[in-house]
C-alpha positions as a Markdown table, in Angstrom:
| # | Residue | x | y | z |
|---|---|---|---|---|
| 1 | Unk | 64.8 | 63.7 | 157.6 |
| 2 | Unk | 62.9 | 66.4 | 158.8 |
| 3 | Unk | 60.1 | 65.6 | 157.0 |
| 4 | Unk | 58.9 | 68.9 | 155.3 |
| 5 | Unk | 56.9 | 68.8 | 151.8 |
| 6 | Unk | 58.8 | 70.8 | 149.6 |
| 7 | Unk | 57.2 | 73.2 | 147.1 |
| 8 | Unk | 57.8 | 76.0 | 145.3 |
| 9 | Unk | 61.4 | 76.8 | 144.4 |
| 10 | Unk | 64.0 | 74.7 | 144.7 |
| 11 | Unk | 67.3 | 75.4 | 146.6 |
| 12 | Unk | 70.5 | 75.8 | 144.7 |
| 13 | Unk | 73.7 | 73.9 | 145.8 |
| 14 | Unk | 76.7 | 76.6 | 144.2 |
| 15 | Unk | 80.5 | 76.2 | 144.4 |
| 16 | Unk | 82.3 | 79.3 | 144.8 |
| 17 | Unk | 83.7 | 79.0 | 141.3 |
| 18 | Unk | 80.1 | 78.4 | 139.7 |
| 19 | Unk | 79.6 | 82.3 | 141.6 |
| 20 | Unk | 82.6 | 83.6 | 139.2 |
| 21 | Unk | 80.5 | 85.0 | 136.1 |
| 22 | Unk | 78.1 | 86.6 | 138.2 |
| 23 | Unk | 80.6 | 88.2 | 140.2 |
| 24 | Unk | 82.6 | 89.6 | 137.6 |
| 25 | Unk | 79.0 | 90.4 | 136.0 |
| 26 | Unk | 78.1 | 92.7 | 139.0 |
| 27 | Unk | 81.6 | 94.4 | 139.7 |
| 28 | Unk | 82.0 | 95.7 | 135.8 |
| 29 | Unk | 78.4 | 97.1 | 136.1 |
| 30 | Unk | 79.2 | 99.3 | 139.5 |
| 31 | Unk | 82.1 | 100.8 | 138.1 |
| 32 | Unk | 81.1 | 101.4 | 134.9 |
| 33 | Unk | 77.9 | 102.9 | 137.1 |
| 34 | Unk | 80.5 | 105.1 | 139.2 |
| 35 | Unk | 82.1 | 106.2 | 136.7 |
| 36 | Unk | 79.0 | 107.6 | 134.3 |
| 37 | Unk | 77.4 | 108.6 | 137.9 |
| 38 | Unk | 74.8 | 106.4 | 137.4 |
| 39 | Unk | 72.3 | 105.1 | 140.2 |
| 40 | Unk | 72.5 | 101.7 | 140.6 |
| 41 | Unk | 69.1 | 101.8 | 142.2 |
| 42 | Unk | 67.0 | 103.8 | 144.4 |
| 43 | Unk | 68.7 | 106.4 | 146.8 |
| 44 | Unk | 67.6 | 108.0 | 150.0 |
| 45 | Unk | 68.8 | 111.3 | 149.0 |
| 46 | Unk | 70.9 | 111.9 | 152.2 |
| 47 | Unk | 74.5 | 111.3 | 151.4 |
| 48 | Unk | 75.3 | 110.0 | 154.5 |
| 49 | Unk | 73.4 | 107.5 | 154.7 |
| 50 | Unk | 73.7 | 106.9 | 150.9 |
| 51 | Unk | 77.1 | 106.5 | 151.1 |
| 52 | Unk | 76.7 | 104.4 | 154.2 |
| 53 | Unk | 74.8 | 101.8 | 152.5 |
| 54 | Unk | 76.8 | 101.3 | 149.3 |
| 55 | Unk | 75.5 | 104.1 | 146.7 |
| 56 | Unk | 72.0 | 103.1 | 146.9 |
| 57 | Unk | 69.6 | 101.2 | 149.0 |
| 58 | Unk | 70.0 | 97.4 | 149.0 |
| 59 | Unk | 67.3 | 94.7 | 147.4 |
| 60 | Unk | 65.1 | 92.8 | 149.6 |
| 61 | Unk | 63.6 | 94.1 | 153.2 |
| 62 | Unk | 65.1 | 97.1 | 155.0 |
| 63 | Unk | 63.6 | 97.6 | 158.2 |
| 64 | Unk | 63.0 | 101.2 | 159.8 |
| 65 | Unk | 61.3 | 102.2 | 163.4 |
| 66 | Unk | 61.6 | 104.6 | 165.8 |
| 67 | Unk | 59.8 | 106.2 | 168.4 |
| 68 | Unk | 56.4 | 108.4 | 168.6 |
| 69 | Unk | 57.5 | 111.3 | 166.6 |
| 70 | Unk | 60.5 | 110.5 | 165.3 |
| 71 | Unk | 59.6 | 110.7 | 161.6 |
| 72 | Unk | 59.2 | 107.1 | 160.5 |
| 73 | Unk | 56.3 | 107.7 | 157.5 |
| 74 | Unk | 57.7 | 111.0 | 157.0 |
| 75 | Unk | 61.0 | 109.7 | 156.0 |
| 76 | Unk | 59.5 | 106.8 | 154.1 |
| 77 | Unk | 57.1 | 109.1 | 152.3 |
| 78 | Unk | 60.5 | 111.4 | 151.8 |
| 79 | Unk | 62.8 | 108.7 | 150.4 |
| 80 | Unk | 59.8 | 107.4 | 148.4 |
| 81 | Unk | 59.4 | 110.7 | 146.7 |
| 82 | Unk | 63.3 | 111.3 | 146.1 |
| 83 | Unk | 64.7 | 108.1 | 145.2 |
| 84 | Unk | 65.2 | 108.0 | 141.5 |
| 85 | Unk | 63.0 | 105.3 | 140.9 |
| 86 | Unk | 59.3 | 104.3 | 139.9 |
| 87 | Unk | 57.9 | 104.1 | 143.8 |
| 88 | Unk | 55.3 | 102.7 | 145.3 |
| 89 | Unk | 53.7 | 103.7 | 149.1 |
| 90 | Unk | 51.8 | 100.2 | 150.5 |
| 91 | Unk | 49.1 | 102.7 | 153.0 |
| 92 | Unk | 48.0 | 101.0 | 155.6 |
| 93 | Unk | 47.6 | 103.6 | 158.2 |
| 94 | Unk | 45.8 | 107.0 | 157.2 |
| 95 | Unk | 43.9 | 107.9 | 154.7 |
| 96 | Unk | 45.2 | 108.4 | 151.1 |
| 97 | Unk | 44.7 | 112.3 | 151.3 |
| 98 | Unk | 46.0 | 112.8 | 154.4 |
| 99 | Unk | 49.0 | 111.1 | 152.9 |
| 100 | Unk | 48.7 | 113.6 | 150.0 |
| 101 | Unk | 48.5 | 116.1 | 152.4 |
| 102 | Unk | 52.2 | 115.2 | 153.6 |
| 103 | Unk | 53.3 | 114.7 | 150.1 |
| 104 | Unk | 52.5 | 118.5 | 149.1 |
| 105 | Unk | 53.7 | 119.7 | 152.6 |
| 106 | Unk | 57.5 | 118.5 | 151.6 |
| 107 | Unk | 57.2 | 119.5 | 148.1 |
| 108 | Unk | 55.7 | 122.9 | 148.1 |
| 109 | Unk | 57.3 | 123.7 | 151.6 |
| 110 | Unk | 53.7 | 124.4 | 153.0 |
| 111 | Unk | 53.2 | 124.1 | 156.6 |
| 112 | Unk | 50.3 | 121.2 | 157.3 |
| 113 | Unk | 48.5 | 122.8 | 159.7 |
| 114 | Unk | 48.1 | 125.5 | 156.5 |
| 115 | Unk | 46.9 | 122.4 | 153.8 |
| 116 | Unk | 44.4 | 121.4 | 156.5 |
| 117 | Unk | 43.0 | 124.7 | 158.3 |
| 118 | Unk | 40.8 | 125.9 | 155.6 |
| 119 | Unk | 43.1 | 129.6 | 155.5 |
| 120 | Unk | 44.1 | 128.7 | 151.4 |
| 121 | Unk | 41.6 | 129.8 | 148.7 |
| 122 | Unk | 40.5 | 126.4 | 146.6 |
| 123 | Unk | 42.4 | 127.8 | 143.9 |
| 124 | Unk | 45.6 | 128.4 | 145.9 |
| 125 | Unk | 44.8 | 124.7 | 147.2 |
| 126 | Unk | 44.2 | 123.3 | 143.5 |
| 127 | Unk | 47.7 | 124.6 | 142.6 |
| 128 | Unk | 49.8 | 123.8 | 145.6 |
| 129 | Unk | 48.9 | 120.3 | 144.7 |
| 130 | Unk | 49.3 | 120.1 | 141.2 |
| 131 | Unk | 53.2 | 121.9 | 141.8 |
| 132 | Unk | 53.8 | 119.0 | 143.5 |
| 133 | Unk | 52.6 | 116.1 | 141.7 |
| 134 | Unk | 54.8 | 117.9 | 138.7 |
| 135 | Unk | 57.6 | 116.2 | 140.7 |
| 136 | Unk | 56.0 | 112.9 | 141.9 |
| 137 | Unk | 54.6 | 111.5 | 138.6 |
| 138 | Unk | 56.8 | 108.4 | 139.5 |
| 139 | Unk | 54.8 | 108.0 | 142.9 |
| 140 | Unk | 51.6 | 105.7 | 143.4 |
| 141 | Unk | 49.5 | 105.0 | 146.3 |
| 142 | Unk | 48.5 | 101.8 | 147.4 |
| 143 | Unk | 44.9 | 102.2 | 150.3 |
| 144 | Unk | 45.7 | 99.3 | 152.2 |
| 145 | Unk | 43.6 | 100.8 | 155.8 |
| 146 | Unk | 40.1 | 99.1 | 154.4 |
| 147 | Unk | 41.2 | 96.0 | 152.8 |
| 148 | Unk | 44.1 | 93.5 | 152.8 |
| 149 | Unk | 46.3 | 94.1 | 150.0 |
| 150 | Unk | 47.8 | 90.5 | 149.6 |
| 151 | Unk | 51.1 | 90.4 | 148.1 |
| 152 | Unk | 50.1 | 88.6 | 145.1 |
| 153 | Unk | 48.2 | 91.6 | 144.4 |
| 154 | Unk | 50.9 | 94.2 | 145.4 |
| 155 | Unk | 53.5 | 92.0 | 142.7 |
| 156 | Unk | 50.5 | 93.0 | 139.5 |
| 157 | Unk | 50.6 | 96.8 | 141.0 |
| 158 | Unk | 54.0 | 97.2 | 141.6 |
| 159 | Unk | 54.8 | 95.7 | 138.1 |
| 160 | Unk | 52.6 | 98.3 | 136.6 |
| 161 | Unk | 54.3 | 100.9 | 138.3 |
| 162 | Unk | 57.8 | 99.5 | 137.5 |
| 163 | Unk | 56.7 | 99.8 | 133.8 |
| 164 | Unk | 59.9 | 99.7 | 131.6 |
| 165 | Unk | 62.3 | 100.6 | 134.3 |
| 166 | Unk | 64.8 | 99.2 | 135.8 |
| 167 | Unk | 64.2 | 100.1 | 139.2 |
| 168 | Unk | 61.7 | 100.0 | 142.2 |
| 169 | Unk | 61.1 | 100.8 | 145.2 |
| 170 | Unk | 58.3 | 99.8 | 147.6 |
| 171 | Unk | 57.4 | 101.3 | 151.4 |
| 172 | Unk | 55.0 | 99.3 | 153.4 |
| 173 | Unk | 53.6 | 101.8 | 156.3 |
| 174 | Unk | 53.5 | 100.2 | 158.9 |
| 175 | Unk | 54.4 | 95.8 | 158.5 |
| 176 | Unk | 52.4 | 95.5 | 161.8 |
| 177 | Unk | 49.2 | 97.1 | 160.3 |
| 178 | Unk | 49.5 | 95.6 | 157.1 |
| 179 | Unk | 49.9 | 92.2 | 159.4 |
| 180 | Unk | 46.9 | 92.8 | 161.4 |
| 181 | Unk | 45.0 | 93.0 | 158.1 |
| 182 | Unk | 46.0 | 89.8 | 156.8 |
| 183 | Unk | 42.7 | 87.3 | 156.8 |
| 184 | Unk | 42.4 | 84.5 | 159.5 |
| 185 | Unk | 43.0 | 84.4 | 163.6 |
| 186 | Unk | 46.5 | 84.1 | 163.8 |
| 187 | Unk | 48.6 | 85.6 | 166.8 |
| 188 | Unk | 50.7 | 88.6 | 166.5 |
| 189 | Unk | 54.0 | 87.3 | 166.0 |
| 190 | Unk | 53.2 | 84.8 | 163.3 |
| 191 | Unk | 51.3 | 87.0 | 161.5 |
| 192 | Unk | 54.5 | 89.5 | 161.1 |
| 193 | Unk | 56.8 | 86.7 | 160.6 |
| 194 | Unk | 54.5 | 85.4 | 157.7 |
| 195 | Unk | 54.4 | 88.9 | 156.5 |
| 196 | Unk | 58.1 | 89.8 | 156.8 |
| 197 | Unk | 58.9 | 86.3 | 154.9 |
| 198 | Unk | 55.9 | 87.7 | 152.5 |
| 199 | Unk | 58.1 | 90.9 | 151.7 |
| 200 | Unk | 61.1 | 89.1 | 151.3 |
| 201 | Unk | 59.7 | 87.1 | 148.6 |
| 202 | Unk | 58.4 | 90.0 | 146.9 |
| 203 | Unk | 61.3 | 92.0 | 146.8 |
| 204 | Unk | 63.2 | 88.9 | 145.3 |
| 205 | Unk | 61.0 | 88.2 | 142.7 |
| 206 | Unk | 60.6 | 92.2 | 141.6 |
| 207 | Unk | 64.6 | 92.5 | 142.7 |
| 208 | Unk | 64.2 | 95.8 | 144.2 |
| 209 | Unk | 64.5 | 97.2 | 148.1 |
| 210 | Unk | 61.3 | 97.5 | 150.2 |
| 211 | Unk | 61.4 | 99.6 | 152.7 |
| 212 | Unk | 59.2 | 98.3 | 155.9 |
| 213 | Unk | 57.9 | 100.9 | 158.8 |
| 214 | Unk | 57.9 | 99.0 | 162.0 |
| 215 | Unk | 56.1 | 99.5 | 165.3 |
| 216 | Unk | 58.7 | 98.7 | 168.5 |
| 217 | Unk | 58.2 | 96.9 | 171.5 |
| 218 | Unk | 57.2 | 98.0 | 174.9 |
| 219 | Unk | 60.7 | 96.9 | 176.2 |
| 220 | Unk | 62.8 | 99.3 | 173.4 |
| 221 | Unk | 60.3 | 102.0 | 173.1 |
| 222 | Unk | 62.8 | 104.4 | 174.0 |
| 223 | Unk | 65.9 | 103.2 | 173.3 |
| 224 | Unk | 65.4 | 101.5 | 170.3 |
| 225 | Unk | 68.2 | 99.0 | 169.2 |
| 226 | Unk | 68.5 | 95.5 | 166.5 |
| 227 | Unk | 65.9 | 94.3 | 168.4 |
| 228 | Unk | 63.3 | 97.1 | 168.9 |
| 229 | Unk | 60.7 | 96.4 | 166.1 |
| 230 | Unk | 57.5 | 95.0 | 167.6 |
| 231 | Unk | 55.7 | 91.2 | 166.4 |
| 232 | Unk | 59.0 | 88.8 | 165.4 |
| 233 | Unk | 62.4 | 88.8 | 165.8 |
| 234 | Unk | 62.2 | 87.7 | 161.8 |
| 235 | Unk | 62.1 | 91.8 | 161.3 |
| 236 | Unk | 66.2 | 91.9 | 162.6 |
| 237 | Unk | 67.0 | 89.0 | 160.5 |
| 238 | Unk | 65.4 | 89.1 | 157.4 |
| 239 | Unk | 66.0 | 92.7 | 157.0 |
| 240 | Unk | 69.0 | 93.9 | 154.6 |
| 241 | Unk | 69.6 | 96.8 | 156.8 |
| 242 | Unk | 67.4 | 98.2 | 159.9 |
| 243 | Unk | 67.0 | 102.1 | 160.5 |
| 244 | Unk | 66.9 | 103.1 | 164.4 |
| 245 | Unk | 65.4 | 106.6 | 164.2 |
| 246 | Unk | 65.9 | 108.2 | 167.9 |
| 247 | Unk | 64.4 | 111.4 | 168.6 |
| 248 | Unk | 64.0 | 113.3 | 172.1 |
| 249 | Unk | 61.2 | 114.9 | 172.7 |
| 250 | Unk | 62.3 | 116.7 | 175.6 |
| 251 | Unk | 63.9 | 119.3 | 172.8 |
| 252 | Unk | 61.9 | 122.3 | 171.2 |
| 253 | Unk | 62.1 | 122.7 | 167.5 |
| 254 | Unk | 64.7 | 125.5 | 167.1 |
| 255 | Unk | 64.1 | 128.7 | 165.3 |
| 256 | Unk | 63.8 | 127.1 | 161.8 |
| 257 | Unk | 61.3 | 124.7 | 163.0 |
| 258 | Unk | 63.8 | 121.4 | 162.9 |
| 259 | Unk | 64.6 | 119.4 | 165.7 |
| 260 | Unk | 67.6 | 116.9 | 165.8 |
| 261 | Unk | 67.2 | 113.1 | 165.0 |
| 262 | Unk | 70.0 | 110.3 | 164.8 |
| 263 | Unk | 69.6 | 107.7 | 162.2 |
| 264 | Unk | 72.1 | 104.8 | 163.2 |
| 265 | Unk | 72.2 | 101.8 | 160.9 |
| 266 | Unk | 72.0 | 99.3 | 163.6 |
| 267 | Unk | 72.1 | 96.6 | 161.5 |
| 268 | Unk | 73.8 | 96.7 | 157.6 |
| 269 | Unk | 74.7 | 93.6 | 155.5 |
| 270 | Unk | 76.3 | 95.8 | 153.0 |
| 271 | Unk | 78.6 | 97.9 | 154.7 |
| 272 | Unk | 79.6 | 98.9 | 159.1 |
| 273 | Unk | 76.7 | 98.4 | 161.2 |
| 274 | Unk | 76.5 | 101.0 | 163.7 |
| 275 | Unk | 77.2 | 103.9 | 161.8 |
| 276 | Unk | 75.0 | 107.0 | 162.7 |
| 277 | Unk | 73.3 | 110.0 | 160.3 |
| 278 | Unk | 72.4 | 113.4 | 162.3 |
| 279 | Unk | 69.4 | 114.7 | 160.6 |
| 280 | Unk | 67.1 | 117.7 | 161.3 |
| 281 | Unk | 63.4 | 116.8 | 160.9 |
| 282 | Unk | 60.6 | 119.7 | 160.0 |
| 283 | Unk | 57.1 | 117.7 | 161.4 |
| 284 | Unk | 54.9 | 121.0 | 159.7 |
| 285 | Unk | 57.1 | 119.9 | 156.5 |
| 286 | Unk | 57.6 | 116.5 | 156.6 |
| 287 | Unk | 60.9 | 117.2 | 155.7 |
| 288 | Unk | 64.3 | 115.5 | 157.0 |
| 289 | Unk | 67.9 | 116.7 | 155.7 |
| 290 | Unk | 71.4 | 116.1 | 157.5 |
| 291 | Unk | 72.8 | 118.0 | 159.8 |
């Protein structure tokens, strides 16, 4: 005995033939889904990576880091906007209108440094931002950088989100700082372990994908890898699929303003791991598209 107290749910003991009606359950409702082209769930909007991870991203954690620059939050912010799907941005970084700020940047194709310089009249301003929220109705903001949003609290606001759809998706920018502002004196790598198990619960009981920005380690700073995200190794093996974004700074932004960035899928329960996505990343637009 190991001499746990159980509570909570219950495990389930299932032999494979108990797993039949399900099964034939989920396979009739993805072709039927291919064949009216019908999302089965929130996309990423790169077909590459789309296609990569089965049609649509999967349910539960999906881990993504990177290095300095390499477009983690832009991408999250990106897939958040373009996914299909009620979404839902868990802030725990910068402040709700410099996240705004991004937003309109990628939708109005206005460079930043222009939305924060002062140059556009208020008016020109006013409408910049209301042309984009036009698209991003389906978007809401969670301000996570002055208090802990705990994830019993997240489940009530991404219910109300959700509304009357079927589909969800959540991005938690970054798991580390959302960690750190967790209450009580616990050392780093318990405090992301509690908060990746956290996640995982509450993409179960909402059944959707959450996509989780992660900060790396000293060690993998640069070359990134399965193991790269900083805090617990619980971030490479609860995760449904992990996103190494690699980026090198050395190279200028071409003429177009882009500079290259691989996406590999180092880790992916749902199809090859391995498999990498060239992108081309505008910073002044927050914008990513493939290559």
């Amino acid at each position: 005995m190991l001499g746990l107290n159980q509570t909570g749910p219950m495990p389930q003991l299932f032999r494979l033939g108990d797993l039949l009606d399900e099964w034939d359950a989920e396979a009739e409702a993805a072709y039927l889904a291919r064949r009216a082209n019908r999302q089965r769930g929130p996309r990423t909007g790169l077909s590459g990576l789309d296609q990569a991870l089965g049609g649509a991203i999967p349910r539960g954690p999906n881990v993504i880091h990177g290095g300095p620059g390499a477009g983690k939050s832009a991408l999250g912010l990106q897939v958040a906007a373009t996914c299909g799907a009620p979404s839902l941005i868990v802030n725990c970084e910068m402040a709700p209108l410099a996240l705004l700020r991004r937003l309109i940047a990628r939708e109005t194709g206005t460079h930043l440094g222009r939305l924060a310089s002062g140059e556009l009249e208020p008016r020109e301003a006013r409408a910049l931002a209301r042309r984009a929220l036009e698209n991003l109705a389906h978007l809401a903001i969670v301000d996570a950088t002055q208090a802990f949003a705990d994830p019993e609290w997240l489940l009530r606001a991404a219910e109300a989100v959700r509304g009357d759809d079927e589909h969800l998706f959540i991005v938690v920018d970054s798991v580390n700082s959302w960690s750190d502002g967790a209450p009580g004196d616990v050392p780093e790598y318990e405090r992301v372990s509690v908060a990746v198990d956290a996640l995982r619960t509450l993409a179960a009981t909402l059944s959707c994908p959450i996509l989780a920005v992660a900060e790396r380690n000293r060690a993998s700073m640069e070359r990134g890898g399965l193991s790269a995200g900083a805090g617990s190794r619980k971030l490479e093996y609860a995760a449904e699929t992990v996103w190494d974004l690699q980026r090198n700074l050395d190279v200028a932004p071409n003429a177009a303003g882009e500079v290259p960035v691989t996406l590999k899928l180092a880790k992916n329960r749902n199809g090859a791991a391995g498999r990498k996505v060239d992108l081309r990343f505008h910073g002044g637009l927050q914008r990513f598209r493939e290559a």
